[in-house]
N, C-alpha and C positions, 0 to 999 in steps of 0.2 A: 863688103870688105871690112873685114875685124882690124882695127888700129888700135895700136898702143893698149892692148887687152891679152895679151898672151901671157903677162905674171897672172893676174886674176885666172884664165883659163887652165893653167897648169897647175895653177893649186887646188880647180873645181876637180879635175880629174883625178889629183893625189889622194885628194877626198874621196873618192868615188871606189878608190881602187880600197882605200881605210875599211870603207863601209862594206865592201863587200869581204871584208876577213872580222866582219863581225863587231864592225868600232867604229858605230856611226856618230852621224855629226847634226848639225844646224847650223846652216851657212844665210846669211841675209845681205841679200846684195842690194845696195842703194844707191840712190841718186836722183838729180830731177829729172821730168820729163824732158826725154829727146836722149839722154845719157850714153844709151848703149844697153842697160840691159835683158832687153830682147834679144839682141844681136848676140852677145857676149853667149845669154843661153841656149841661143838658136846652134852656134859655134859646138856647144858644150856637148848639145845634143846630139849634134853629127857625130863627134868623135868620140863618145861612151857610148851609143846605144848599140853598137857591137857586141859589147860586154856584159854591159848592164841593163835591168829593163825600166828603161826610163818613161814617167809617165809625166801627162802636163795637164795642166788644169788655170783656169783665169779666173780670176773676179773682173765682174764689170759695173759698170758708172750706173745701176738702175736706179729710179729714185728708190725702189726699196732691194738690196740684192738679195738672189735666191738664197735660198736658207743651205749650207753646203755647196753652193757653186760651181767652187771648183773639184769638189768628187766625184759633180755629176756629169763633170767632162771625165775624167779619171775612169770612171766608174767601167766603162766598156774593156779597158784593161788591165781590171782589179778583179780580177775573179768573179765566177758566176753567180757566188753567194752574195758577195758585196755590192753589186748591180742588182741583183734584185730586193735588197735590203734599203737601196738608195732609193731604186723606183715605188716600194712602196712607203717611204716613209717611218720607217720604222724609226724605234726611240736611240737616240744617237750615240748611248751607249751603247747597242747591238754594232752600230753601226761601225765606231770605233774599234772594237774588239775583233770583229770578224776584217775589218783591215790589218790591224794589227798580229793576227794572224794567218791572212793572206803573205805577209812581207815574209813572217818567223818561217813559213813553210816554203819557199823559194829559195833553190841552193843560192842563184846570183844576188848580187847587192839590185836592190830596189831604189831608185830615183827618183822625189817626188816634188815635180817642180809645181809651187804654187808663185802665179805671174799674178804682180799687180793688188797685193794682199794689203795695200792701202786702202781700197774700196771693200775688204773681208765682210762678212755677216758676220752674224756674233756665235752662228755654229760653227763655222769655220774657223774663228779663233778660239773657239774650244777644240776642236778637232786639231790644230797647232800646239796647243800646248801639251794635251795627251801627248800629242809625238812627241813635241820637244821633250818631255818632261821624261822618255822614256828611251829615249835616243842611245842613249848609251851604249845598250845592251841592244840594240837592233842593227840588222846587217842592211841598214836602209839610211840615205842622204836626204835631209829632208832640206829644199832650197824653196827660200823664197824672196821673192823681188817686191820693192816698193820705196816709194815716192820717199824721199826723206823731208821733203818739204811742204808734202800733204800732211806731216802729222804734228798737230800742235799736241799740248802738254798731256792735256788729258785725253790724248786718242786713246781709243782700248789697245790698241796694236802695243804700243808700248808696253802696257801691263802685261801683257805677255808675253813679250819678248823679254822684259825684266825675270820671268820665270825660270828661262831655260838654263840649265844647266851651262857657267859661265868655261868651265874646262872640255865641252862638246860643242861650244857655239862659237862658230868664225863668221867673221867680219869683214866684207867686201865693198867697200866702198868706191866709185868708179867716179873719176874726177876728169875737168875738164880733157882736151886732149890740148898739147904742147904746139907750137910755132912748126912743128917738122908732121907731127900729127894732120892738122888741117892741111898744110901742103900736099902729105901725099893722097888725099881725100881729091885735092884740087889741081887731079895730075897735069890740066890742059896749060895750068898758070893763068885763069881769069884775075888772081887777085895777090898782091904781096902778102907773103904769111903773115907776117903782124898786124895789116890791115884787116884781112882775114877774121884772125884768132879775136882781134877786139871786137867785130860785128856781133860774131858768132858766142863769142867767151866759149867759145871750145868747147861750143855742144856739137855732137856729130849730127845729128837731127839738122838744126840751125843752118849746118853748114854746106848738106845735102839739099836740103831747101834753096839758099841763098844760090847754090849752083843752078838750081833746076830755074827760079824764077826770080831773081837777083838779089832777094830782099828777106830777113829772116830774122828770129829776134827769140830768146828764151821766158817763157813763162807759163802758168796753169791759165789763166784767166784769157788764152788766146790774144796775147799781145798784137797790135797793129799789123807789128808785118810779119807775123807770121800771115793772120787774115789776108792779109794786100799779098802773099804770096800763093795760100790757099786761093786767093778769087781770079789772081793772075792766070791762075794755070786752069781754074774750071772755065773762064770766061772765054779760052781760046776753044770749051768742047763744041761739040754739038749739040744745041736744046736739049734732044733725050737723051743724050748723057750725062748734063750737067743735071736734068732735074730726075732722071735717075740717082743720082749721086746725092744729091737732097735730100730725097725720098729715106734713102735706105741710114741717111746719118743720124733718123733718130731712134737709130737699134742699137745701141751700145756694145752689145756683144758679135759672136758670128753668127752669118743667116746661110743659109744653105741654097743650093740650085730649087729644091720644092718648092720654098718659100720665094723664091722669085719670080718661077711659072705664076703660082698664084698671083702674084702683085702684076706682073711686067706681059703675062703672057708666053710666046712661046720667043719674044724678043728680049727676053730675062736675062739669058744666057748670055749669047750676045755682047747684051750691056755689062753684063758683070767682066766678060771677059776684057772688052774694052778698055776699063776700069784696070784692070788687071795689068795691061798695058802697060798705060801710061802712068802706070806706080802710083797710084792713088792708094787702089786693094792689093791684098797678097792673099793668096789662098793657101790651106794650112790643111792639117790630119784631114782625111776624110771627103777633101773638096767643099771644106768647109770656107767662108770669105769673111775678111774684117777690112777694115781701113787698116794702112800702114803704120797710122799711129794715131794715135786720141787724139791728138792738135787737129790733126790733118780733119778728124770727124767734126770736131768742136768748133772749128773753123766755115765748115762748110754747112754745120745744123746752125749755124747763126745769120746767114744766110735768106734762112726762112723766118718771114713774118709771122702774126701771131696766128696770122688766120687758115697761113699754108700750113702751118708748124700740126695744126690741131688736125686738120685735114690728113695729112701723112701719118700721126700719131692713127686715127680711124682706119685708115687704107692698110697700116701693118695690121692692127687689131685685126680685121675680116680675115687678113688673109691668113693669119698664124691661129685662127679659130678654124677656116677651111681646111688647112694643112692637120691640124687635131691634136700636133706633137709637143706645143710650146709648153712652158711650164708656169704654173700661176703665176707665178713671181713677174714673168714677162708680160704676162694679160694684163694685170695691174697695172704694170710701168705705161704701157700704152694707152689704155683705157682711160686715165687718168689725163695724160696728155689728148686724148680728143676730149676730154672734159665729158665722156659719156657714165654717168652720176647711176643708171641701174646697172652697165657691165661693174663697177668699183664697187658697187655695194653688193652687189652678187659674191662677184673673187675676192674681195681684198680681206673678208672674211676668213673666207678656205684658206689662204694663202698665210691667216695670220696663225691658224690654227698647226697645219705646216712645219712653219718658223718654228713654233711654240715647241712642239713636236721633237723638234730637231735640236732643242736648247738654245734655239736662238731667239731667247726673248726682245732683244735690241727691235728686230730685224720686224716681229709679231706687234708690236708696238707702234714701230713706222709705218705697216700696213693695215693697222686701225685708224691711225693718224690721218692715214689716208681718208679711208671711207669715212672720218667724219669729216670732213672737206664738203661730202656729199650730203651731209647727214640729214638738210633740212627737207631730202626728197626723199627721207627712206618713212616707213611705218612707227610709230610709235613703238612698239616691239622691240623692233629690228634696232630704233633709237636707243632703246634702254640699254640692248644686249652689247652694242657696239662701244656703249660709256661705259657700262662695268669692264667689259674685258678692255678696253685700252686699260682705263686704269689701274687694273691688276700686270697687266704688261709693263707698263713705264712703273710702277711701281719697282717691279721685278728687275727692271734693266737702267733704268734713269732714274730710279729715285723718288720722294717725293714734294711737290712743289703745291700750290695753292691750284693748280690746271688741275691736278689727278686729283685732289678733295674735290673740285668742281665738277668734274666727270662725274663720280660718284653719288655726288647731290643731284647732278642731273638725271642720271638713273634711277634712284628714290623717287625723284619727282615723277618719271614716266610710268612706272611701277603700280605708285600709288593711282595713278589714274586709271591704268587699266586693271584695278584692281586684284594686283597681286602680289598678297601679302606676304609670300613664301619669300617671293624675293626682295621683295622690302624690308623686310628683316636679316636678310643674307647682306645685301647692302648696307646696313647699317652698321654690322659686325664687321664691315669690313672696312669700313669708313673709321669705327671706334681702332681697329687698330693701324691705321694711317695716322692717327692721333696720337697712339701712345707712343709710335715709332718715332714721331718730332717731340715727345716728351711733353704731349700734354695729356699729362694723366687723368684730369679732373673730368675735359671731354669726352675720352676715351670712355672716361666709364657712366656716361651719362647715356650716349649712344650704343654703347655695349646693354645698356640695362634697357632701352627703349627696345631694341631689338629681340629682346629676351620677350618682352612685353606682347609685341606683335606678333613672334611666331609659336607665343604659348595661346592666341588667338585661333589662329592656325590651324594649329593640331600637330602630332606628331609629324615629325622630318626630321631625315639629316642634316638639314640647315638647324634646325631646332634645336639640334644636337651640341653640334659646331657652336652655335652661340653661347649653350652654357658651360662647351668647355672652352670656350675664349675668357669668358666672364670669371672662369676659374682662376685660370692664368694668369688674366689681373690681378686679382689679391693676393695669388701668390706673387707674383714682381712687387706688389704691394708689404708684403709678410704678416701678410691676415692670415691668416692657417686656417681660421677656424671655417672659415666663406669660401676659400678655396677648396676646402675640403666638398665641403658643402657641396657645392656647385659641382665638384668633379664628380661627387656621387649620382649626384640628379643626373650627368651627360651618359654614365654607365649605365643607370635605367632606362636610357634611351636606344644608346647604343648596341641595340639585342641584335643588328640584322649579317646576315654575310660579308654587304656594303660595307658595314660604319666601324672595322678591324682600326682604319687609320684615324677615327676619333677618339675610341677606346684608347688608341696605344696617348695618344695627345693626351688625354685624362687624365689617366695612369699615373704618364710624365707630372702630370702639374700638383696629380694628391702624394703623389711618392714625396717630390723636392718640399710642396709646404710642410706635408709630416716629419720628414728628416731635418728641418728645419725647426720645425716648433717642440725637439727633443722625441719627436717619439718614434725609437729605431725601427719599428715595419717600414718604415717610409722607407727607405735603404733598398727593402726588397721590392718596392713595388717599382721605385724605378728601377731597378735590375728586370724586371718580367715586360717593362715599357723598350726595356732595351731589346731584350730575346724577340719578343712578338716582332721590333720595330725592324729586327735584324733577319727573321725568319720568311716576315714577309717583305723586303723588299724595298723598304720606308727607308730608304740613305738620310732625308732631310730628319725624319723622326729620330734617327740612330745616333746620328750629331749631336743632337738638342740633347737626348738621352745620358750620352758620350760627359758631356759638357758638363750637366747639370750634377749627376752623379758623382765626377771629377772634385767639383767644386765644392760638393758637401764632405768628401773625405776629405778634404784638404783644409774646409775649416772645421770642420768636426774632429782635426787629429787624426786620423785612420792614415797612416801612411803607409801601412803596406798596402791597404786596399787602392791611395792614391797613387802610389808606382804604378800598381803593375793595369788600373784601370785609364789612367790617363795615359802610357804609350800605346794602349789599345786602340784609343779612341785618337790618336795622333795619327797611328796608322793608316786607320782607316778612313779619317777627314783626306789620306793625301791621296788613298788608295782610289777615293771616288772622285776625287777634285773637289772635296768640298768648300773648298776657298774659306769662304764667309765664314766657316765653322772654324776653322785651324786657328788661326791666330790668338781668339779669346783662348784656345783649350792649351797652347803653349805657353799664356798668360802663367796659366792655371801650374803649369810646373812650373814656371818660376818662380811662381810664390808656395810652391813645396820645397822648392829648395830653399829658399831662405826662409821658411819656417826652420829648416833642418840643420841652418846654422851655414848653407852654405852657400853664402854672401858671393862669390863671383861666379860661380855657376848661376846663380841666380841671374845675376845684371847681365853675364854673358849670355841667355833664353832668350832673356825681355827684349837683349840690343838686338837681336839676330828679328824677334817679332819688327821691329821697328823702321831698321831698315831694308828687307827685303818684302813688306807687308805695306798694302794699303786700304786696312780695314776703318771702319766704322767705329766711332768714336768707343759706343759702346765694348766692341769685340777688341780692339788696344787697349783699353783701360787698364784692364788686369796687368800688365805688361809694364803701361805706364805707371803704375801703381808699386811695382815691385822696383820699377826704373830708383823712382824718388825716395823707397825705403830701404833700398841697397845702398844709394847713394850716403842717405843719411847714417845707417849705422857705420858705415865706412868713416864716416868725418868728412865728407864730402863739404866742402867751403860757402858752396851755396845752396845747402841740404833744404832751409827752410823753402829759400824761394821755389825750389825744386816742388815739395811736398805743397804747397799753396796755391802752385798755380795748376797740380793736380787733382787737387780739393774743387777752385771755380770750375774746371772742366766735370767732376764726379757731381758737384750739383746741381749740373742743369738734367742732366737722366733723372734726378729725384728720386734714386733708387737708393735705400740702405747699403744693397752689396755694394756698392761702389765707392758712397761716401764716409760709414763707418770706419773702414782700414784705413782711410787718409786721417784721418781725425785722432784714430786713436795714434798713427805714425807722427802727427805734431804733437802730442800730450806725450809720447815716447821722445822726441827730439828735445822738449820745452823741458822735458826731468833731466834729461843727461846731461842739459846745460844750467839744472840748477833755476829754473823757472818756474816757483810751483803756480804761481796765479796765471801765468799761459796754460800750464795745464789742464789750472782748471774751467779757463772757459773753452777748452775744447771737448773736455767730459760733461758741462752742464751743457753743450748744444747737443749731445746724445741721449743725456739724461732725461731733455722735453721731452723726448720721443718716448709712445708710451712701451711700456718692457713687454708688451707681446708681438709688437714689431721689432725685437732683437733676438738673436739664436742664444742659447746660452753662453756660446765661448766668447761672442761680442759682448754681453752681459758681465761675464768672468773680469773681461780684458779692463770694462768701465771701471769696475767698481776698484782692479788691483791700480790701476793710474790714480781714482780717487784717494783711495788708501794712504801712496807711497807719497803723493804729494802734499798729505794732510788736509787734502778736503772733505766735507762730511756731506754724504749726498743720502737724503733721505726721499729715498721710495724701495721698496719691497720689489725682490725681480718675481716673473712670473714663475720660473722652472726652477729645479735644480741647478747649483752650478756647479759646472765640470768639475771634476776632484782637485784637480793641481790645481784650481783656481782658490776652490772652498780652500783647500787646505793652508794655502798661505794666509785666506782673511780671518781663518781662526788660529793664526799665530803657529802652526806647528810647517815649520820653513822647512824642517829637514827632508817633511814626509812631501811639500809642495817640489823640492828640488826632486826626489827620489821619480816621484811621477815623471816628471818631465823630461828628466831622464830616460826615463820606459818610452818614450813618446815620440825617443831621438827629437827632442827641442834643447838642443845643449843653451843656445843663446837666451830660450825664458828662462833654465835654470841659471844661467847666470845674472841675470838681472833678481830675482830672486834673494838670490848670494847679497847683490850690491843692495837692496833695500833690507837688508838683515843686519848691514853692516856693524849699526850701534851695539848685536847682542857680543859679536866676537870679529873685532875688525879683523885683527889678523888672517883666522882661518877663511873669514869669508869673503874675504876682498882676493884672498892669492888665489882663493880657489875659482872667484868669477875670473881673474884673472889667465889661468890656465885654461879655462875655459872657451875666454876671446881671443885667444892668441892664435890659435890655428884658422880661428875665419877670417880674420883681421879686419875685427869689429872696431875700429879706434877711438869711435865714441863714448863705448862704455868701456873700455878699458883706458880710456883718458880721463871718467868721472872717477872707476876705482883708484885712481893713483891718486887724484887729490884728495878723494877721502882717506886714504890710507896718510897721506902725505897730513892732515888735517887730525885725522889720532894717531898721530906720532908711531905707526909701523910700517912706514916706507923704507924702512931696511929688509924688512920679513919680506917685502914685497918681491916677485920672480922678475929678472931682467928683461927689458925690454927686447924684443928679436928684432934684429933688421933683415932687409930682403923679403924676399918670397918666403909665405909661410910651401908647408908641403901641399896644403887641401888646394892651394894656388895649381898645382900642379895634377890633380885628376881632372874627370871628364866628367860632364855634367849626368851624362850614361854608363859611370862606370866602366870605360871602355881603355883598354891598358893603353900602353905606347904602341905594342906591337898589331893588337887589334885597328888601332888608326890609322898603322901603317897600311894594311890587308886593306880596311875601307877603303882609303885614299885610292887604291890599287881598284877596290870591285867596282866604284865610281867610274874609274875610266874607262869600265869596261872590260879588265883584265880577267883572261880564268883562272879556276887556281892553280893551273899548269902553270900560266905565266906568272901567275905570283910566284908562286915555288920558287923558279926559276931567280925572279928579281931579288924575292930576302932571302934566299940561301937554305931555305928551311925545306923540307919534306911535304910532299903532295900530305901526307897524313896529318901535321903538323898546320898548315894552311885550313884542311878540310875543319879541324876543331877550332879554330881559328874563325874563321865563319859561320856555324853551330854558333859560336858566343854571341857573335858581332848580332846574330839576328834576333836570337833570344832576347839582348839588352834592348834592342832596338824594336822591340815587337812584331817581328817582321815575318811573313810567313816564306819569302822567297829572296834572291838577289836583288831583283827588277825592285821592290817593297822598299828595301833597304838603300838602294840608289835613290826611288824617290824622295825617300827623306832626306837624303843629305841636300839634294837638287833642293827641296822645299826650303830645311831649315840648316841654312850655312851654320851656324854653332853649333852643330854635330862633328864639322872638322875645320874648324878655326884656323888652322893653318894649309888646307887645301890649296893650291895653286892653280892659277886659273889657266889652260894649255888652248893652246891655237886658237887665240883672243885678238888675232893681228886684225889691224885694219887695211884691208886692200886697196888701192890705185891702180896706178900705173905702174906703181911699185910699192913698198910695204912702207908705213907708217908708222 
């Protein structure tokens, strides 16, 4: 019986009928266990699967869950291709896409309930976000249920749910049930509703319990009585029922009638139906059986001792290996529980590989984690193999803590004994970059060189390879050009075979960025060729790196056309593949082209959009945070400094130049504009230690114009060339230093320019920096022109202050007009351009150029492309509203 669930219910199906005119949603229904929503979707199911074709899928409590789960309940009515995509394992991208086109190809609206996605793998929270992230524009309802009291701060569930699309995603919250609720629950009148409702607090679980066997109580942890209600009612079965009922509670998921012949015999049945009965189980799709609810399970698996526990664990194990069908994922969970040490270390291998497979690192991780439980009875071999690959797993998915260094020394050590050198050197490199990942450099490159060491013993390999273009890549993050080069040449001599495409293209990447780097423009092309190869074959992580790297050198190298039009490219397509990890740094990256370009709130408005819908890695924020504190500062921001410094302790601990220079040079820029030359200068002499072939020329350029304008003499000779606007103002000819930088679209260098000229012609060159700051509203240097002006007596000459919004306040960080945001706002929801048409008044033809722009500025090669982006990065439409964000009850909240 569904109580006090019919607002939640009529608005699932409002949805449903949305979704199938093309204008789908993400609906997340929550609540604790015992709540109702089983029930609620059980309701939902009856009365849309007429309509629509509803499909269901579970996650279960395994110690480690299957990798996609609940697809592979799905899967039997997803298409022939996507079932057999799921049965073999294929890579989960295929696996996405060919659902994602199963749904596009279906006239009816598609329903896809995922139950209990508090328990998710980490492939199936990928496979949610793709949908979410895509929802819009699909004729598909994507609903899922979970615990809201299972998920503390850092679950993954939440990071992805923070993902989706906040104008496509509804909010179902199902709350206690009322004093008139449990009444009608409790139609005989065993209890006064109030007394009732406070036993129970208005769980309907609790409250169906408390009926059945008096007593009843809410929580995960299997409170008392709910137990004393569970044992109530099994203690009245009969022996082989109740130890039936034990038996089968430490299967988390559903077992089927096969699986019970084998356990039970031909008295399986029987007992299941039994069961079935007395509302213990309910039987579901297919004749398939679960417990009625996970209390009810958790209740009754607590039950058994340690010794019956393991026993049961064995008894399923045989018989779901007799039966042939189960999936490793469950052989594991069992296996484990009878503590049998050679089935775990057999499967939990396969199983992790699987996972891996499937992108669910989390999930490949847990199931190494496992087998080393066992580890001290596997082979030496088996030992190494099973320490490097966890620790590349939990690397990959958890991060790294002193356990994955320790994994990895423990491999080395089994390696080294069984004498093999190939992989003791693979190890090593991979241990030196666990090191440089926690910023310790000096390690990294001690163990990166040992490694180099041992597999040039060796003999030629791929690993051989691998390590000298690891070793490469160090000194490039280091800004040795010369060693990086070095080294990346040595991995190209290596790198001759069909295999080693994905080392070359790594190479490539690491002598392109040092050479573009150390001034010398072939570099430019060779990461372009790191890109094409990285992009032709296949290499999405290679294409990022690529993406990024390249981005970064046009932007400080000046190239700003090449910065446009390459960093929405690689914007794109970070959102295009989910590249998460990569997005954030490369949005960094255009915020600090915008405010090279003078354009001071589009800039702060990139970085805040990084900041708060991102939770990237210190590193991959920085850029972001960096532009945060130098936006802040040219503005006049009140606590600019502390802004900029405590950006500075965070860029130090990377000990990387990209990071720490721009903050450094941004206090030597804030410490001038307020007229502080001796702050300035010890922030120029802490760059000056550094020797001048670890700086690119234009950080070079940037030193020596702060040394200059603040009257300090810094004597050391640079290595390169320096950039023309730079040379040109340290040899005094300022007209020809503004003229460049002009060419360069840097309106804000040329006016600082202006204001360090000041003394040859204050007039022209203070109103002209002046005109200059006005439209970015820059306050800081146009707050030091005015005193200077004010200080040689032509602060009349000087132009009036503007109040308000300047105009540049009023464009889009993409160039994208008023009316073009309006059409976005519109393709976001979903809208076609029929209905657009319709909504601005304007002409199907009118619309159609209208989107032509919208995609062009936005890189985008499709609608679906250009929805994700806005979904990705909210500062594309600032003013977006967020539609059907309600939270559900009883009634709407």
């Amino acid at each position: 019986m569904l109580v006090e669930r019919d607002e939640p219910l009529e608005h699932l199906l409002a949805l449903a009928r949305r979704a199938d005119a093309g204008r789908g949603a993400v609906v997340l229904i929550s609540g604790e266990a015992g709540i109702g929503k089983t029930a609620l979707l059980e309701e939902f199911r009856d009365r849309a699967g007429s309509r629509h074709h509803v499909v269901w899928g579970s996650c279960e409590a395994l110690f480690t869950p299957r990798a996609l789960g609940p697809l592979r309940d799905m899967a039997p009515r997803l298409g022939e291709r996507v079932g057999n995509l799921v049965s073999d394992n294929a890579p989960s991208g295929q696996i996405f896409d060919a659902l994602r086109h199963e749904i596009e190809e279906r006239r009816e609206g598609v329903v896809l309930v995922f139950e209990d996605v508090h328990w998710a793998d980490h492939a199936t929270l990928d496979l949610l976000k793709f949908l979410g992230r895509r929802v819009a524009t699909m004729n598909a309802l994507i609903v899922m249920s979970f615990r809201d009291d299972e998920l503390e701060v850092r679950h993954p569930l939440l990071q992805v749910i923070s993902d989706f699309p906040s104008s496509h995603t509804v909010r179902i919250a199902l709350i206690a049930l009322s004093e008139d609720g449990v009444s009608r629950i409790d139609a005989a009148g065993f209890f006064e509703p109030a007394e009732l409702r406070a036993i129970t607090g208005g769980n309907p679980f609790f409250v169906t319990e408390l009926l059945a066997a008096h007593q009843a109580d809410g929580g995960e942890d299997v409170p008392d009585s709910v137990r004393d209600s569970v044992n109530a009612r099994l203690n009245r079965l009969r022996p082989m029922e109740c130890a039936f009922l034990e038996t089968v509670s430490v299967m988390p998921g559903a077992f089927d009638a096969q699986l019970l012949e084998a356990l039970f015999g031909p008295e399986g049945e029987a007992l299941a139906m039994a069961g079935v009965g007395r509302k213990l189980l309910v039987e579901g799709t297919r004749g398939a059986l679960r417990f009625r609810h996970e209390l009810v399970r958790l209740a009754t698996l607590s039950r058994l001792p340690a010794m019956r526990l393991q026993v049961a664990h064995a008894r399923v194990l045989r018989a779901l290996e007799e039966c042939g069908n189960a999936s490793v994922d469950v052989l594991v969970h069992h296996a484990a529980g009878a503590l049998d040490s050679a089935r775990v270390l057999a499967l939990a291998p396969e199983a992790a590989r699987a996972a891996a497979a499937a992108g669910a690192h989390r999930e490949a991780a847990a199931h190494l984690a496992t087998a080393l439980r066992f580890v001290d009875e596997a082979e030496p071999e088996q030992a190494a193999r099973l320490y490097e690959e966890w620790a590349y797993e939990a690397f990959l998915a958890l991060g790294i803590d002193d356990e994955v260094l320790e994994a990895r020394r423990y491999a080395i050590t089994l390696w080294r004994a069984l004498g093999r050198p190939e992989r003791v050197g693979d190890n090593l490199r991979c241990l030196a970059s666990l090191h440089q990942h926690r910023g310790e450099r000096a390690t990294a490159f001690r163990l990166a060189n040992e490694a180099v060491h041992v597999l040039d013993a060796a003999g030629a390999s791929r690993e051989r390879a691998m390590a000298y273009s690891y070793l490469s890549q160090l000194y490039m993050l280091s800004d040795q050009a010369k060693e990086a080069v070095e080294w990346g040449q040595r991995t190209l001599e290596l790198a001759e075979g069909p295999d080693d495409v994905g080392v070359r293209i790594h190479a490539l990447n690491n002598i392109g960025t040092a050479s573009a780097y150390d001034g010398d423009a072939s570099g430019a092309g060779l990461l372009r060729e790191s890109l094409a190869l990285a992009l032709e074959h296949g290499f999405h992580e290679h294409a990022a790196r690529a993406y990024t790297n390249l981005s970064c050198y046009a932007v400080d190298f000046r190239d700003f056309a090449l910065a446009d039009r390459i960093i929405g490219e690689g914007i794109a397509f970070d959102a295009q593949h989910d590249l998460d990890s990569y997005r954030p740094a490369l949005i960094g990256v255009l915020a600090q082209l915008r405010l090279e370009q003078g354009r001071l709130r589009d800039a702060e408005a990139i970085a805040a959009g990084v900041m708060r819908h991102s939770n990237p890695s210190l590193a991959k924020r920085l850029p972001a945070l960096i532009v945060l504190a130098r936006a802040g500062m040219r503005q006049g921001a009140q606590k600019a400094r502390e802004m900029l410094e405590d950006v500075l302790s965070q860029a130090m601990t990377t000990d990387e130049v990209q990071h720490i220079a721009p903050v450094r040079l941004a206090l030597a820029e804030h410490h001038w504009l307020r007229d502080a030359p001796d702050s300035v200068a010890r922030h120029v002499d802490a760059l000056a230690g550094l020797d001048s072939v670890t700086l690119n020329p234009w950080v070079e350029g940037e030193l020596r114009s702060w040394a200059m304008r603040a009257g300090h003499v810094l004597e050391r000779d640079p290595a390169r060339d320096l950039p023309p606007p730079v040379a040109a103002e340290l040899a005094g000819d300022r007209a020809r230093a503004v003229a460049l930088w002009l060419e360069r679209q840097s309106p804000y260098a040329a006016a600082l320019v202006h204001i360090a000229a000041a003394e040859d012609d204050p007039a022209h060159h203070l109103a002209t920096a002046l005109k200059l700051l006005g439209p970015m509203g820059a306050r800081a240097a146009a707050d030091k022109a005015r005193r200077l002006a004010k200080r040689f007596g032509v602060e009349a000459r000087m132009p009036r202050a503007r109040r308000g919004p300047y105009g540049a306040a009023r464009t889009h960080p993409l160039g994208l007009t008023k009316r073009e945001q309006e059409v976005l706002a519109l393709m976001a929801e979903g809208a076609s351009n029929s209905h657009i048409s319709e909504r601005l008044c304007r002409s199907r033809r009118t619309v159609e150029h209208h989107v032509s722009s919208i995609l062009a500025k936005l890189s985008a090669k499709s609608r679906i492309e250009a929805v994700l982006r806005v979904q990705n990065e909210p500062w594309i439409m600032p003013q977006q509203q967020a539609l059907g964000e309600a939270t559900m009850g009883s009634g709407s909240e």
